[in-house]
C-alpha positions, 0 to 999 in steps of 0.5 A: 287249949289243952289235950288229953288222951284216956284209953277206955275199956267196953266200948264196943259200938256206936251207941258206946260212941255216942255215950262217952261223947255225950257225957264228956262234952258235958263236962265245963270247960270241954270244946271237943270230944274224939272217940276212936272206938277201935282203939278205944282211944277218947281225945278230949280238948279243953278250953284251959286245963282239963279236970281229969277227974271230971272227965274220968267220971263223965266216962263212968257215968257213960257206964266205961270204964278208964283204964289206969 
């Protein structure tokens, strides 16, 4: 099991919630998905290793934006 944590930037409602955990959950290989919208924190675990890159463009997609 693998964990990561991106800040994103946007997110401003529970729509925005559902949003970046529906796109991230997609994601091979993804079995859990957190989002703090307060914080704008996303925590996101992983079977192995996480595709960073799929999940920053899951988070895209979702119309947020990771920030660096």
């Amino acid at each position: 099991m693998a964990t990561a944590v991106y800040t994103v930037d946007g997110m401003s409602c529970g729509h925005c919630v559902n949003s970046v955990t529906e796109e991230v959950a997609g994601v091979n290989g993804i079995t859990d998905v957190r989002v703090d919208l307060e914080s704008g924190k996303v925590t996101v675990t992983g079977e192995g290793d996480i595709d960073d890159a799929s999940v920053r463009a899951a988070i895209d997609e979702a119309g947020y934006e990771v920030r660096a």
